[in-house]
N, C-alpha and C positions, 0 to 999 in steps of 0.2 A: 974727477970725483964722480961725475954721473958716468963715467963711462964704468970705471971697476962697478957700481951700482947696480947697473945695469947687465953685464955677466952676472952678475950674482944672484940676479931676482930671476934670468933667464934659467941656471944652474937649478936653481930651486924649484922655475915649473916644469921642466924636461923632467929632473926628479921624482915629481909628485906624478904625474900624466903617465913617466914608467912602471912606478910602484901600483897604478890602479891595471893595468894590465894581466892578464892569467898567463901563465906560459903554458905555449903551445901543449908541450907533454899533460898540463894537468886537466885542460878542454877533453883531452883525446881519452881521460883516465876517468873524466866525468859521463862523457858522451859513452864509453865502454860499458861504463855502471848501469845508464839507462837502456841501453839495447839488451845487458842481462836480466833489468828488471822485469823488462815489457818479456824477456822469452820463458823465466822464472815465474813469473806471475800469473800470466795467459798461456803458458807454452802449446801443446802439443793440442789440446783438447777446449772444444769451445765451448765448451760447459760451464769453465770458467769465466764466459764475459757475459753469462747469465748469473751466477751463483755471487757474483761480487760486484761491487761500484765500479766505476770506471777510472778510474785513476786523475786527479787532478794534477799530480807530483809526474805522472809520466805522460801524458797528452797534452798538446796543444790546446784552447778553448776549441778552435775550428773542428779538430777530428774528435773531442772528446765529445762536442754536441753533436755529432754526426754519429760516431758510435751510439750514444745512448740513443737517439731517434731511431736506429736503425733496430737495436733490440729492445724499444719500445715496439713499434710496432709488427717485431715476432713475435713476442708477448700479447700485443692484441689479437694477434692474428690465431696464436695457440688458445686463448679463451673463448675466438670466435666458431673453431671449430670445434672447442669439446662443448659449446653449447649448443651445435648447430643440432637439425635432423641429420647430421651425417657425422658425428665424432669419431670415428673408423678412417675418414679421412685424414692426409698428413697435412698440417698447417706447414707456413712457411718459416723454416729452420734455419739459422745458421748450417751450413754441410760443409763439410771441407775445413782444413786450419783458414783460419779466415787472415793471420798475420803471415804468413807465409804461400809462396806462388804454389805450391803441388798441394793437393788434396787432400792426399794422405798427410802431408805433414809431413814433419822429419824427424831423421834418428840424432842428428848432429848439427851445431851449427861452430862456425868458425869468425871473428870479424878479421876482417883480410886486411880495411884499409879504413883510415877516417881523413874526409878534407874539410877541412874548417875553414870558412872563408865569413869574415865579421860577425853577423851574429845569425848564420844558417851553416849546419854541417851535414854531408853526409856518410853514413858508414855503411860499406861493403860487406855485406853478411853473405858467406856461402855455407850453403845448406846440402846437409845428405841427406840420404834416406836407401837405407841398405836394405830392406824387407823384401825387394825386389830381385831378382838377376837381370839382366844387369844393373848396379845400385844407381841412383837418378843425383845427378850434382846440379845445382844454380846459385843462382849468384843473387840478389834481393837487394834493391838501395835502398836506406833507412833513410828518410830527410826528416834532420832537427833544427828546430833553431832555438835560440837563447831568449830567454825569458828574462824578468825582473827576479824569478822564481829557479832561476837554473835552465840550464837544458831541456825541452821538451819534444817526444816527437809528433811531428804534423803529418804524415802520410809515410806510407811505402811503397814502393814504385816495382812492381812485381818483375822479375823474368819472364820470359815470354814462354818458359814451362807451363806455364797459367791459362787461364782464360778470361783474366781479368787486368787491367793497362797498372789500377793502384788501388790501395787500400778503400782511398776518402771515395774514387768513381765506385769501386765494387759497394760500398754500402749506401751511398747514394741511389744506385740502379736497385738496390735490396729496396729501398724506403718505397721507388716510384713504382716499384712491381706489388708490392703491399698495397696500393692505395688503387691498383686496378679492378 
């Protein structure tokens, strides 16, 4: 009697434990959504991570409060100098695509690959940029992890076409070069 009981109650948490699970395919179809949104959203021009919020639905808390300190204090730094004696001068800007490793930014992006491994993934983003002869290709890792909230991403870890190691260092050194 306790033994059939016993498969049974086992049958029924194996069950429940599988049904709370995502399958693979639909992480990778969420994780996809959010790499289009961050390239849709902020794509090509940084203009964009001045003229809008920073996203709560696509950042991590860690890189979202890092972006915003970061274009906080380009923001002070642009009212520091159109109030200085010298507004002629260029304050400190965002230059370059700031989500992607090349400067000029790109014409194309591709996601090549997603590895999801519990609740941190990352996706393989390669990048064109044909404006050039010869046109310039890299490779760019997104790292996300899984929220209460969904997917979010926490850094991107640049190509070495860049001059910069990842996203969260490059606005980091933006804050501490601000503050000199």
């Amino acid at each position: 009697m306790i033994r059939p009981l016993f498969l049974y109650v086992s049958f029924i948490f194996c069950f429940i434990a599988c049904s709370k699970t995502t399958p693979p395919s639909t992480e990778k179809k969420l994780i996809t959504e959010k790499v289009n949104q961050l390239y849709n959203q902020y794509g090509k021009s940084n203009e964009a991570v001045y003229n809008q919020p920073i996203s709560d639905d696509l950042f991590s808390p860690e890189l979202k409060t890092t972006l915003e300190s970061a274009i906080n204090a380009s923001k002070a730094d642009i009212e520091k100098v159109k109030n200085s004696d010298h507004p002629d001068e260029k304050p400190l800007i965002f230059e370059g695509a700031i989500f992607s490793s090349l400067y000029e930014g790109y014409t194309s992006y591709t996601i090549k690959r997603i590895n999801v491994r519990d609740k941190t993934a990352e996706a393989l983003v390669q990048f064109e940029y044909n404006m050039t002869t010869p046109k310039v290709s890299w490779t760019d890792r997104i790292q996300l992890i899984d929220s209460d909230k969904g997917w979010k991403i926490d850094n991107i870890v640049f190509d070495s076409t860049g001059n910069s190691k990842d996203l969260k260092k490059s606005m980091t050194d933006f804050i501490q070069y601000t503050k000199q």
